[in-house]
C-alpha positions in Angstrom: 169.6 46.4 90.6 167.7 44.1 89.2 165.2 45.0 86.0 162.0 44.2 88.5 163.0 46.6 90.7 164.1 49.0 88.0 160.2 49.0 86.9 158.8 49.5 90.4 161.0 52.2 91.0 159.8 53.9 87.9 156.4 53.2 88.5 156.6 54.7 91.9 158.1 57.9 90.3 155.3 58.4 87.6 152.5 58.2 90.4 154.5 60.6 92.3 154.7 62.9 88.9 151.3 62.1 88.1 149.6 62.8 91.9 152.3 66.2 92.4 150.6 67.7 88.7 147.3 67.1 90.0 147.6 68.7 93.1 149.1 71.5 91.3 146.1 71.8 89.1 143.6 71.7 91.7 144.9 74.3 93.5 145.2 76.8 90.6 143.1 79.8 90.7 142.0 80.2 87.6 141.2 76.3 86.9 139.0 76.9 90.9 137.1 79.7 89.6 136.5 78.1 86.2 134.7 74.9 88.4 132.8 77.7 90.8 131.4 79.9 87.3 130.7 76.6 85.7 128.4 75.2 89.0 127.0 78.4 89.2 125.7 78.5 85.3 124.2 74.8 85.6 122.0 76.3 88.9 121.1 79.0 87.3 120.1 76.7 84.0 118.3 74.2 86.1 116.5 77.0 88.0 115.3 78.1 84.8 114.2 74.6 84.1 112.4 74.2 87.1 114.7 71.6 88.8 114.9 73.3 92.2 117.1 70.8 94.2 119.7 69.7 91.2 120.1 74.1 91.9 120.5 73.8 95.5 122.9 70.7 95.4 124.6 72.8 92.7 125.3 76.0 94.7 126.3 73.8 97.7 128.9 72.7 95.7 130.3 76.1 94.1 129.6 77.5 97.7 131.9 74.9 99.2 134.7 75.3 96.9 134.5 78.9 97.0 135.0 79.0 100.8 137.8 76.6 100.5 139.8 78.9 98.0 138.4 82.0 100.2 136.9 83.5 97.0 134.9 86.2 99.1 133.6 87.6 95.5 132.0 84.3 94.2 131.2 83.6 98.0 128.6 86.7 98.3 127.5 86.0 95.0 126.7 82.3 95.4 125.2 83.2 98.6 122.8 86.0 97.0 121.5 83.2 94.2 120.5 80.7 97.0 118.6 83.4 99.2 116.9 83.6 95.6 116.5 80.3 95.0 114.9 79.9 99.2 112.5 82.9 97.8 111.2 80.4 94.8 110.7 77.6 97.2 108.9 79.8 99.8 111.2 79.4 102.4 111.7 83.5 103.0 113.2 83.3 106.3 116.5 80.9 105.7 116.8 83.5 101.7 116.8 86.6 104.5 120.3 84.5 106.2 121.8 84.1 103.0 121.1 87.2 101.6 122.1 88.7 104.8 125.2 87.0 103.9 125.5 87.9 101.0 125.6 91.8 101.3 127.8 91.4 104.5 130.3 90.6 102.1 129.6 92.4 99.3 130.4 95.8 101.4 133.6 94.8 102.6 134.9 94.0 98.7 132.9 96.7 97.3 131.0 94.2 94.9 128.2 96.8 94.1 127.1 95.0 90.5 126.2 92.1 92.5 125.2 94.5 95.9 122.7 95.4 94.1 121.4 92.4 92.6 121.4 91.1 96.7 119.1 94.2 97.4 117.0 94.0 95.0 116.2 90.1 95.8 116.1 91.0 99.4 113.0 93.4 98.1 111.4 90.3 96.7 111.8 88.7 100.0 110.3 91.3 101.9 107.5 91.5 99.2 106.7 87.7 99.6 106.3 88.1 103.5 104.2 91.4 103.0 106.6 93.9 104.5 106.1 96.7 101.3 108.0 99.6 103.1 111.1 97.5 103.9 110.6 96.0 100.5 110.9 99.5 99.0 113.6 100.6 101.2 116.0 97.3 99.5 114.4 98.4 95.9 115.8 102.1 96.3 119.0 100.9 97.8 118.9 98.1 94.4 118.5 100.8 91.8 120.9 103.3 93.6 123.2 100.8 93.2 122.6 99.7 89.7 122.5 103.8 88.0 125.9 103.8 89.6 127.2 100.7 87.3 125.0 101.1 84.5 123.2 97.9 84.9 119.8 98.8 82.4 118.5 95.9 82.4 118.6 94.9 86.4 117.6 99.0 86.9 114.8 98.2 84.5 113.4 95.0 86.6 114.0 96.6 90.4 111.8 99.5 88.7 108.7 97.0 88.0 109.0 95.4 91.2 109.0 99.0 92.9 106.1 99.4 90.8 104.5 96.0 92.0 105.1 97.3 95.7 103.2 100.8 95.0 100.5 98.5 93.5 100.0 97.1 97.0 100.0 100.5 98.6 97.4 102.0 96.1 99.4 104.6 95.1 98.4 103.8 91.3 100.1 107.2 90.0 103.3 106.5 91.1 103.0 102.9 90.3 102.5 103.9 86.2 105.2 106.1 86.6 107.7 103.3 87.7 106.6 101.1 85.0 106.6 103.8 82.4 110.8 104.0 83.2 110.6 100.0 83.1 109.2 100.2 79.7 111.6 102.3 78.3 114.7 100.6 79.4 113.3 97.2 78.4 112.2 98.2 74.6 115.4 100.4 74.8 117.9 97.5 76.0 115.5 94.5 74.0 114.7 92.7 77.5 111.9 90.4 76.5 111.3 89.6 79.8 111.2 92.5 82.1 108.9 94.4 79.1 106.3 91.4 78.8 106.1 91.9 82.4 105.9 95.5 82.6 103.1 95.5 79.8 101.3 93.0 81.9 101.6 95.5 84.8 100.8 98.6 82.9 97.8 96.5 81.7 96.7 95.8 85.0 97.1 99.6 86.5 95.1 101.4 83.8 92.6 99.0 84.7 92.3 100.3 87.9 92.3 103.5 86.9 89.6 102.5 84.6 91.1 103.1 81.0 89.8 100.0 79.8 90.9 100.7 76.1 94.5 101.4 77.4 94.8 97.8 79.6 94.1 96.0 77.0 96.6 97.2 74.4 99.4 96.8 76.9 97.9 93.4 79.0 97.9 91.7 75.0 100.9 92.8 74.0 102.7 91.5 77.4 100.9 88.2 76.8 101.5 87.9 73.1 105.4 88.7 74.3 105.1 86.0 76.8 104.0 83.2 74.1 106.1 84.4 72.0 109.8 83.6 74.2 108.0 81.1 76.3 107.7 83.0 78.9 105.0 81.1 81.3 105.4 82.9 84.3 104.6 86.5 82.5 101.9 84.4 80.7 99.6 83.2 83.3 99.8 86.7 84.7 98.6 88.0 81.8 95.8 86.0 81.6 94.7 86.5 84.9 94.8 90.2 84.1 92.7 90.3 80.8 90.7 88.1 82.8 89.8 90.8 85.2 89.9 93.3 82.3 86.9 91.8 80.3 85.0 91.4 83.7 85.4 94.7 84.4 83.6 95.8 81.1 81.2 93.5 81.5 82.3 90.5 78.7 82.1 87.9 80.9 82.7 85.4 78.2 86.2 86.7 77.2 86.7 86.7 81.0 85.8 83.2 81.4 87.8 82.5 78.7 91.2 84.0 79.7 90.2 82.9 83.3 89.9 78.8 82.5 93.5 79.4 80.5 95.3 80.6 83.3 94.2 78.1 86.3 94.9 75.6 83.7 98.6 76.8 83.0 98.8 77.6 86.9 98.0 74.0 88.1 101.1 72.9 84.9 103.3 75.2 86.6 102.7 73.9 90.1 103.2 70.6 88.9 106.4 71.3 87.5 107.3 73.2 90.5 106.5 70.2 92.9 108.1 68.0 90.4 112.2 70.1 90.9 111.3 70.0 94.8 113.7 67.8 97.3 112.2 64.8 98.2 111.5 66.1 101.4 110.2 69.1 100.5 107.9 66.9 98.1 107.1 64.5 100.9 106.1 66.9 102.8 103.8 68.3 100.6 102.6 65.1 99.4 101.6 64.5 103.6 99.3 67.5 103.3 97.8 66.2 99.9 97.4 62.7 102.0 95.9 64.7 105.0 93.3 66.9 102.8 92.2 63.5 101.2 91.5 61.6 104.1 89.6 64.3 105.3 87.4 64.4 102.3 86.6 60.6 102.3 85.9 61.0 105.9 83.1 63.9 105.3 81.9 61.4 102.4 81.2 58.9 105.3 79.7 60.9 107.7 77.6 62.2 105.2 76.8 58.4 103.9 76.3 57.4 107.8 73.7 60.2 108.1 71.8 59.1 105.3 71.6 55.9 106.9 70.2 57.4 110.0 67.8 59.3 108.1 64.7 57.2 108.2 65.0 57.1 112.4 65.6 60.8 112.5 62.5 61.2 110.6 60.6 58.9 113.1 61.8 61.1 115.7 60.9 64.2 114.6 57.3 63.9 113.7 56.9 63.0 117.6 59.0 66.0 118.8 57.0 68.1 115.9 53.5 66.7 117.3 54.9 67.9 121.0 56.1 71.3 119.6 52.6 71.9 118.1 50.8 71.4 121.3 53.1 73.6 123.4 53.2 76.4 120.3 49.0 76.6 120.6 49.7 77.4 124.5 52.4 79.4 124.2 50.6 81.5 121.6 47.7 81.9 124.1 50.3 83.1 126.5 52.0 85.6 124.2 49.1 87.5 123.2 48.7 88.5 126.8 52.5 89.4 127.0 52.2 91.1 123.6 49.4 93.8 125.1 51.2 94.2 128.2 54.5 95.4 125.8 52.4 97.3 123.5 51.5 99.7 126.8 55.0 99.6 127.6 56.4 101.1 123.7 53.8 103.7 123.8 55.0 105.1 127.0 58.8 104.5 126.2 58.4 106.2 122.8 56.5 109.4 124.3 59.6 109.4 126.8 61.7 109.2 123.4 59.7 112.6 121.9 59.8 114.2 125.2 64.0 113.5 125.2 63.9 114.3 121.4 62.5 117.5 122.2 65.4 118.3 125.0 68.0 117.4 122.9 67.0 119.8 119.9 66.4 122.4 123.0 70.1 122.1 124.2 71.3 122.1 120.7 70.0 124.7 119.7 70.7 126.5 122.9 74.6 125.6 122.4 74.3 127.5 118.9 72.6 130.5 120.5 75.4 130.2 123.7 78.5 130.0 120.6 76.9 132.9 118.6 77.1 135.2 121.7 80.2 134.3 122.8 81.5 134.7 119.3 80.3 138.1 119.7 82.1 138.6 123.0 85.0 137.1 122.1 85.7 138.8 118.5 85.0 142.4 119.3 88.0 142.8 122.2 90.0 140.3 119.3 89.8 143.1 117.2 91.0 146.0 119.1 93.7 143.5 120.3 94.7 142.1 116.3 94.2 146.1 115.4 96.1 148.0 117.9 98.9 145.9 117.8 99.4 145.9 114.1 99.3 149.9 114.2 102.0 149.8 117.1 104.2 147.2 115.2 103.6 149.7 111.8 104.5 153.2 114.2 108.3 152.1 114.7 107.9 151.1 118.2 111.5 150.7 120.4 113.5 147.4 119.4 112.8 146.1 122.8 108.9 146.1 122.5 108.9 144.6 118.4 108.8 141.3 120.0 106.1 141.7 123.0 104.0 143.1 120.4 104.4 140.1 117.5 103.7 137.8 120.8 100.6 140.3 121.4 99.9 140.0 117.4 100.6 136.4 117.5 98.3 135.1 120.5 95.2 137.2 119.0 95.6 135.3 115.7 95.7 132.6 117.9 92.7 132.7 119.6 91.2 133.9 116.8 91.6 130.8 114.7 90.4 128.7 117.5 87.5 130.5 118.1 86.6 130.0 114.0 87.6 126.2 114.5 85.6 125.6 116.7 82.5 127.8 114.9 83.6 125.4 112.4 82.9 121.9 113.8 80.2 123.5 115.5 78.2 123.9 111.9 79.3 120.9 110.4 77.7 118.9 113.8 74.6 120.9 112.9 74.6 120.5 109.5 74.5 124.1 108.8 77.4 124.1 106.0 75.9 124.3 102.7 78.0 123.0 99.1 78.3 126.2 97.3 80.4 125.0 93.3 81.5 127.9 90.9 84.1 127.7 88.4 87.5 127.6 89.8 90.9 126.9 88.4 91.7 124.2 90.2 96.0 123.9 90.1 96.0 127.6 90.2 93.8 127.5 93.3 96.4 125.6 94.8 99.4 127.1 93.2 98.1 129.8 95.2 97.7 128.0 98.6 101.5 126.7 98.1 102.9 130.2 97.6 101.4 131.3 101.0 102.3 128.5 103.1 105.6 128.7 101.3 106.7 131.1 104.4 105.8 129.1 107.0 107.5 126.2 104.9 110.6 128.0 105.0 110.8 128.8 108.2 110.5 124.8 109.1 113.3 124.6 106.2 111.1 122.8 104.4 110.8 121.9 100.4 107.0 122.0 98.5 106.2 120.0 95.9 103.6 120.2 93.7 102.8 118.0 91.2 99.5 118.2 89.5 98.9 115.1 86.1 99.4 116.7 83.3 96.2 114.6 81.6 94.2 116.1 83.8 91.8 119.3 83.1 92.7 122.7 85.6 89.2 124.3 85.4 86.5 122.7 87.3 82.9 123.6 88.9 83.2 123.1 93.1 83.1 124.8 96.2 86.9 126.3 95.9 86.7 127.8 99.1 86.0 124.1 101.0 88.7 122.7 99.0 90.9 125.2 100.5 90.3 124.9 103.9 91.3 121.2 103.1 94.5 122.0 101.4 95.3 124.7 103.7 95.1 122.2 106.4 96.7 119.3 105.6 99.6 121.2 103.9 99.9 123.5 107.5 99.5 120.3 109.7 102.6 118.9 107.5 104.4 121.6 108.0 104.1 121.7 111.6 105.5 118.3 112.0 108.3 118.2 109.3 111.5 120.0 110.1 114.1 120.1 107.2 112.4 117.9 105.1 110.0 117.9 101.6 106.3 118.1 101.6 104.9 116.3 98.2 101.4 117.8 96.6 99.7 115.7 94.2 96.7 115.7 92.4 95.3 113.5 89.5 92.6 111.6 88.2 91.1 108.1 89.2 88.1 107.8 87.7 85.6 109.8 85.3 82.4 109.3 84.5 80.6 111.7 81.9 81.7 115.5 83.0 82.3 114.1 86.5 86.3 113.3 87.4 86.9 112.0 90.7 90.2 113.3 91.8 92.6 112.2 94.4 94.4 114.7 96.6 97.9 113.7 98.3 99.6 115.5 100.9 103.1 113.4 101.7 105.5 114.6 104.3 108.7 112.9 105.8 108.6 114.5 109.3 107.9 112.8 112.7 105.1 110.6 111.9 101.9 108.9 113.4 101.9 105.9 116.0 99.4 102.6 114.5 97.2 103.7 118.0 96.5 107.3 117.3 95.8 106.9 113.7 92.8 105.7 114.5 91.7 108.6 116.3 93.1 111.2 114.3 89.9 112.4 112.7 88.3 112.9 116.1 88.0 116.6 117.4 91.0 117.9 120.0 92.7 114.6 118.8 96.7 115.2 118.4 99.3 112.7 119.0 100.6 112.5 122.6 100.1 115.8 125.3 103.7 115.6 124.7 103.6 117.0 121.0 100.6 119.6 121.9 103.2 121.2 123.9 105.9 120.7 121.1 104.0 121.6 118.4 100.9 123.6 119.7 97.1 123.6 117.6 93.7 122.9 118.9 93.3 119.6 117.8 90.5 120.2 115.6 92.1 121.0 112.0 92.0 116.9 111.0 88.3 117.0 112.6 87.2 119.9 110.2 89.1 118.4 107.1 87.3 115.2 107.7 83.9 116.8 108.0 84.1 119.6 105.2 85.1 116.2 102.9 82.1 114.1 104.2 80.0 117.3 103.4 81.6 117.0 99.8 80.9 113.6 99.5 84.4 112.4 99.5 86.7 109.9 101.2 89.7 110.4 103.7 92.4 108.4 104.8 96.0 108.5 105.8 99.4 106.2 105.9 102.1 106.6 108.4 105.3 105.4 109.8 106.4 107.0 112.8 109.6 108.9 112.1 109.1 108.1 108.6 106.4 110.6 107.7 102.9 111.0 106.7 100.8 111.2 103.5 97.0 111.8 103.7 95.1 110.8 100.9 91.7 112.4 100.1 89.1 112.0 97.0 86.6 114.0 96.1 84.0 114.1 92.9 84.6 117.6 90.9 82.6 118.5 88.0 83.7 120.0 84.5 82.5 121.8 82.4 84.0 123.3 79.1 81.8 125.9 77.7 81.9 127.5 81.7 85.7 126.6 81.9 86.0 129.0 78.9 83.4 131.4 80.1 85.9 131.6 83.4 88.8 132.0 81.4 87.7 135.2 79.7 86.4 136.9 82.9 89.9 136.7 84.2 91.1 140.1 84.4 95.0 141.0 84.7 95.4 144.3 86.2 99.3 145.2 86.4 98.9 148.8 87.8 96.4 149.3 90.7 94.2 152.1 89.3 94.4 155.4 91.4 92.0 157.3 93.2 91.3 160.8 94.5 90.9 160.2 98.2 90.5 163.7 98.8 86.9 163.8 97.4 85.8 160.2 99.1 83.2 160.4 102.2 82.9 157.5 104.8 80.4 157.1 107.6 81.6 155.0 110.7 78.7 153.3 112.6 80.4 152.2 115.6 79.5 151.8 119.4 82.6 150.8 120.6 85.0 153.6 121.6 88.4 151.3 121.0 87.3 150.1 117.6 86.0 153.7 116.6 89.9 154.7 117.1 91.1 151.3 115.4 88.5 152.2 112.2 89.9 155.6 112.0 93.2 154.9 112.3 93.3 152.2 109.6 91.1 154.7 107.0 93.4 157.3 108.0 96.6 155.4 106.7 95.0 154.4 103.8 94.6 158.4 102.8 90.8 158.5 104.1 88.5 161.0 106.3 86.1 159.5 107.8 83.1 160.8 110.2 82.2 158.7 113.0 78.3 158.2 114.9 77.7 155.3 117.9 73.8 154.6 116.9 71.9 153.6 114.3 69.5 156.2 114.5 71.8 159.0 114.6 73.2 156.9 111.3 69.8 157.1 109.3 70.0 161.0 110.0 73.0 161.8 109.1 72.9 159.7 105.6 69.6 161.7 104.8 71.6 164.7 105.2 74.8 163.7 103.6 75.9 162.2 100.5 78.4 159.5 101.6 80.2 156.9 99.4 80.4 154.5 101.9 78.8 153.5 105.2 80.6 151.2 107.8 77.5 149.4 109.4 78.1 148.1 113.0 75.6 145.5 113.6 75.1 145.0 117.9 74.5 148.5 118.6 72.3 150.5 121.2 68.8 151.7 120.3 68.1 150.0 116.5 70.8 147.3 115.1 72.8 147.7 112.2 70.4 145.5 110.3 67.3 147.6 111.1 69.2 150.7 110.4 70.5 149.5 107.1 66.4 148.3 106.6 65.4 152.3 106.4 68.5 153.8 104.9 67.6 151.3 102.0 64.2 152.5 102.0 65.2 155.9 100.3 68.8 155.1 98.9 69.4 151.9 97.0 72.6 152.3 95.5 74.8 153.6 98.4 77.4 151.5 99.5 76.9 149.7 102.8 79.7 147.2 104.3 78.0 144.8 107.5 81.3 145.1 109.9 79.9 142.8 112.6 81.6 140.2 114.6 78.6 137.4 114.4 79.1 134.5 112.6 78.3 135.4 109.0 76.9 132.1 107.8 74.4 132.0 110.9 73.5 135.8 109.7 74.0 135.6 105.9 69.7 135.7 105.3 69.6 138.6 107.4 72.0 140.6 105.9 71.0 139.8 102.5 67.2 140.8 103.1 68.6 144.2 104.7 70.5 145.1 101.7 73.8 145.0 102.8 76.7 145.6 100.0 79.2 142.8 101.4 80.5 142.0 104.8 83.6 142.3 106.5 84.2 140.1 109.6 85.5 141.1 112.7 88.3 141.2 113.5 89.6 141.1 110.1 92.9 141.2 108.3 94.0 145.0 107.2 95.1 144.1 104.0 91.4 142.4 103.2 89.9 145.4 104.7 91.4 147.4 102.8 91.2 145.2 99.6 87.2 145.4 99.7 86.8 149.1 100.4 89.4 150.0 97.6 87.2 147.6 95.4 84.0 149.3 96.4 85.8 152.8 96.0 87.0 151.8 91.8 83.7 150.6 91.3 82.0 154.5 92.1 85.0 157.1 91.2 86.6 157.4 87.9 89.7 155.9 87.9 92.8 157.1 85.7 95.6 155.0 84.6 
């Protein structure tokens, strides 16, 4: 062979060497993933910087090689960072593909450290396009994922965002909570970042809550943070915050200040952003700019052109105003004769008004009249129904009747609390519910509400919650017994629609002025939720959600419309956030006073009794005054079982005689009775005997009465039909009050 051919020959076999290695090396895993980690560093270093498409060209190549090698790991992962990089460049819908990607692959390897990081920027997505409760839904499913692994510092930022989304939904105390637990993991872990952020935000949400002092120590602190690691982002935020900070304490200088900084640093940081944009992407941008202009010079020449026309225009004018002046002096002529004629016209139209005024105050109060007599009617038969069926449920009845009678017991209560409903509305439309504050301990008030709906909670299988701030004061001056009826409704209404599920109770402070706090109520539930159509009608009397869930779920209708009026009477605010199958939580605010020196005034009467103090029975004398044969029995029966005689009369005259004769401790006072009323009676018997003890049981409405029975000189009232355990309640109270009582 000769040497030439000795040399190509050798050549050939070093290429063949040479091309054999390298194929070798490309194909090695490690040397594959070392190229993907390495592309995926310079995006995430030119994202950083700004430079938006040297990222995107980036990830399309670690993406690309990653697929080839079927890395499924780096191929979620490289996915996730461009659905983040799509968020910065405000294309939301093709980041929602890849990140859609991104977690699709993620579940089948089990990737959850980078699972989570998908979720969480999926929550970003969701935030830019306004969706807050799917946003929260990927936020929970990000820091579920991230507590598992032990990722602090990516727990710590999903917490701030969560907080960012509670922002948006006004739910300010749960909002500070979040970025309370951001805080801490940040200064805990040293994450510059995620703590000059939260700062900024905890500056921002003590604003709102009006802790001025408090916003700005944390919104300067964020910012100075910010500066400090070149953070610009963070720092335009902040300046836009202490902007609104110093506005809101009226230093409008400092505002202005703060407030030229940051449009300054935000048109930098547009710039720059436009700058790292694909040239399409900047083309297109660049169009609009084009477009805005031209439409600028072209109101600049209309404008010009009308200048030009101005000297004809004014020409024209003084004709048309010369023609206008002449047809204004006749019309003027014209109008006067028109104007007497309507004159004529309003006076009879507005006596037509007083005549109708007049009706309508007729029929309204005719409508009160009508509801006091049928309340009347109706609640005398209610209680000999709600009394003789609690004494047959209490005299062992057979097994198979227990269950007739709780239905017998059950529908009375019923009717009962419809007939007070709609008593209820009834004032409130005539403006017959009067504000009536005392002191009150406010969480213990509803401590107390909790633990006796906690029954009817249980038998739904449902969890309470209460959580009351522990910044805020419990004693405050109000009418307890309105607040109440509000609690008591909104709590039973979430109870009715929530079956094996939590109902949250929350209570603290938005704002405070002097002695007076302004307090926000909360009643959230998970159970079936409302429909976007009947929210808007839920306020409104008989409203419920479908004829389908009256049947379900049974009420009048008319517990929303009472709760809406008793807060309008307490000059408060009421409104309400749902998601059907989701749950409910009504929100309510309301302007309570406090007051220390009575707060402690309260606290000391506060009296503890552990043992109810006894008394001798045998001695004690009781005077029925009762026309009704059923509810003599059911009065007698009821005194009986508590240990008590009792002597019984059907007239108030026959009453007045026998008190003159007798020396009774207490006198039960019928009211609708034949011959003289209750009220007269009670008139004369107070005429010779001021101190005896004289309980109003009447079945009228007692606020519609309450004048009368005062000027009579009634003790205290009890309400037909009433409760047993409050009956008895009040005439054990009057009973301690007048015998001596041993321990």
């Amino acid at each position: 062979m000769s040497q030439g051919k000795q040399y190509i020959l050798l050549v050939l076999m070093l290429a063949s060497i040479c091309f054999y290695a390298q194929n070798t090396i490309e194909k090695d895993p490690e040397i594959i993933q070392n190229n993907i980690d390495y592309r995926i560093k310079r995006s995430q270093e030119a994202i950083s910087n700004y430079n938006y498409f040297e990222a995107q060209k980036t990830l399309d190549e670690a993406l690309e090689l990653a697929q080839n090698s079927n890395n499924k790991k780096s191929i979620g992962l490289i996915q996730s960072l461009k659905g983040q990089l799509h968020l910065l460049i405000e294309e939301e819908d093709v980041a929602i593909k890849a990140l859609t990607s991104a977690i699709a692959m993620q579940r089948i390897i089990n990737d959850n450290k980078n699972l989570g990081r998908s979720y969480k920027i999926f929550g970003d997505v969701y935030m830019a396009k306004n969706n807050i409760y799917q946003a929260l839904d990927q936020y929970r499913a990000a820091k579920s994922k991230f507590q598992e692994e032990g990722l602090d510092a990516e727990l710590a930022e999903t917490l701030l965002a969560e907080s960012n989304a509670y922002i948006i939904l006004k739910n300010y105390r749960k909002a500070r909570e979040l970025t309370e637990q951001s805080l801490a993991l940040s200064r805990k872990q040293g994450l510059n970042n995620t703590l000059s952020n939260a700062l900024v935000n905890h500056g921002k949400i003590y604003n709102i809550l009006n802790d001025h002092e408090k916003a700005l120590d944390f919104a300067n602190e964020g910012l100075k943070i910010a500066q400090a690691n070149g953070l610009k982002t963070i720092e335009n935020a902040g300046l836009l915050v202490l902007s609104q900070i110093h506005e809101d304490t009226n230093d409008f200088q400092l505002s202005n200040s703060f407030l030229k900084a940051h449009v300054k640093l935000s048109d930098s940081l547009r710039a720059v952003k436009r700058a790292s944009l694909s040239p399409e992407k900047r083309a297109a941008l660049l169009n609009n700019d084009l477009i805005e202009s031209n439409k600028k010079q072209q109101a600049e020449l209309d404008e010009a052109n009308s200048k030009n026309d101005l000297s004809t225009l004014i020409t024209i004018l003084s004709v048309a105003l010369i023609t206008i002046l002449s047809l204004l002096t006749l019309s003027l002529y014209k109008n006067n004769n028109i104007r007497l004629k309507t004159n004529n016209m309003l006076h009879k139209k507005n006596n037509e008004l007083i005549i109708a005024k007049e009706k309508a105050e007729l029929a309204s109060k005719t409508k009160a009249n009508f509801l006091s007599t049928v309340t009347h009617e109706l609640r005398t038969p209610l209680y000999a129904v709600t009394g003789l069926s609690n004494m047959l449920l209490d005299e062992d009845p057979k097994p198979e009747q227990i269950q007739h009678l709780k239905s017998l017991k059950f529908s009375g209560d019923y009717l009962l609390t419809f007939i007070n409903d709609i008593l209820q509305i009834n004032k409130i439309e005539a403006n017959k519910v009067e504000v009536e504050p005392e002191p009150f301990n406010l969480k213990k008030k509803i401590n107390n509400i909790i633990l006796a709906l906690n029954n009817s909670a249980l038998d739904n299988n449902v969890t309470l919650h209460f959580e009351f701030d522990k910044d805020l004061p419990e004693n405050f001056i109000a009418d307890q017994l309105k607040i109440s009826q509000i609690l008591i409704n909104l709590i039973g209404n979430s109870i009715k629609f929530t079956k094996d599920g939590d109902i949250w109770i929350r209570v603290y402070k938005i704002g405070q002025e002097n002695d007076m706090y302004n307090l926000r109520f909360e009643v959230e539930d998970n159970g079936i939720g409302i429909t976007k159509e009947k929210q808007e009608n839920m306020f409104e009397s008989f409203s419920q959600g479908s004829i389908q869930i009256n049947r379900k779920y049974g009420g009048t209708g008319l517990g929303l419309s009472i709760v809406k009026g008793l807060i309008d009477i307490l000059k408060g605010k009421i409104y309400l956030q749902s998601e059907l199958g989701k749950g409910t939580t009504f929100f309510f605010e309301i302007p309570l006073e406090y007051n220390e020196a009575k707060e402690k005034a309260a606290k000391k009467e506060v009296k503890k009794l552990d043992v109810k103090p006894k008394i001798d029975f045998s001695t004690v004398k009781i005077l029925v005054v009762e026309d009704n044969k059923i509810n003599q029995m059911i009065t007698k029966k009821i005194l009986n079982k508590m240990g008590l005689a009792c002597e019984i009369v059907d007239n108030g005259e026959a009453a007045v005689d026998m008190i003159k004769k007798n020396k009774y401790d207490i006198i039960l006072m019928d009211i609708h009775m034949p011959g003289i009323s209750g009220i007269e009676a009670t008139k004369i018997v107070r005429s010779f005997d001021k101190e005896l003890t004289i309980f109003a049981l009447t079945a009228v409405t007692i606020e519609d009465k309450m004048h009368e029975f005062e000027e009579a000189g009634f003790t205290d009232i009890i309400p037909k039909p009433f409760k047993q355990e409050e009956f008895e309640k009040k005439l054990f109270n009057a009973l301690s009050d007048k015998k001596s009582v041993t321990a």
